[in-house]
C-alpha angles and dihedrals in degrees: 000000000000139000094253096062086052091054095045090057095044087054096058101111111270096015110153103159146339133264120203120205121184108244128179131247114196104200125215090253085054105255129131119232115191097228133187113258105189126192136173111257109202127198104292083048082245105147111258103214103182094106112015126181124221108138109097132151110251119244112233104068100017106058142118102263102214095040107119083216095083 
């Protein structure tokens, strides 16, 4: 994701953090990918929902090939 979308969530009033779940994707062939859900936290750690992200491209397959991290 972009920095844009990290930036969106950081200027929700209040926004003092973010917080990531684990959500599921289940894709059209069946299977489950583990995918990123990021939401704005604000000072009492309370979720802020107003933007929410949870469209990110799954790794595998799309990853970067030479990173240490897969």
């Amino acid at each position: 994701m972009g920095k844009d979308h990290i930036n969106d969530l950081l200027a929700q009033n209040d926004a003092m953090g973010i917080r990531i779940y684990l959500g599921e994707n289940v894709l059209d062939d069946g299977n489950v990918h583990i995918m990123p859900v990021l939401v704005a936290a604000n000072s009492n750690t309370d979720d802020i929902i107003g933007i929410v992200i949870d469209d990110t491209w799954p790794c595998p397959p799309l990853c970067d090939p030479h990173s240490p991290l897969i």
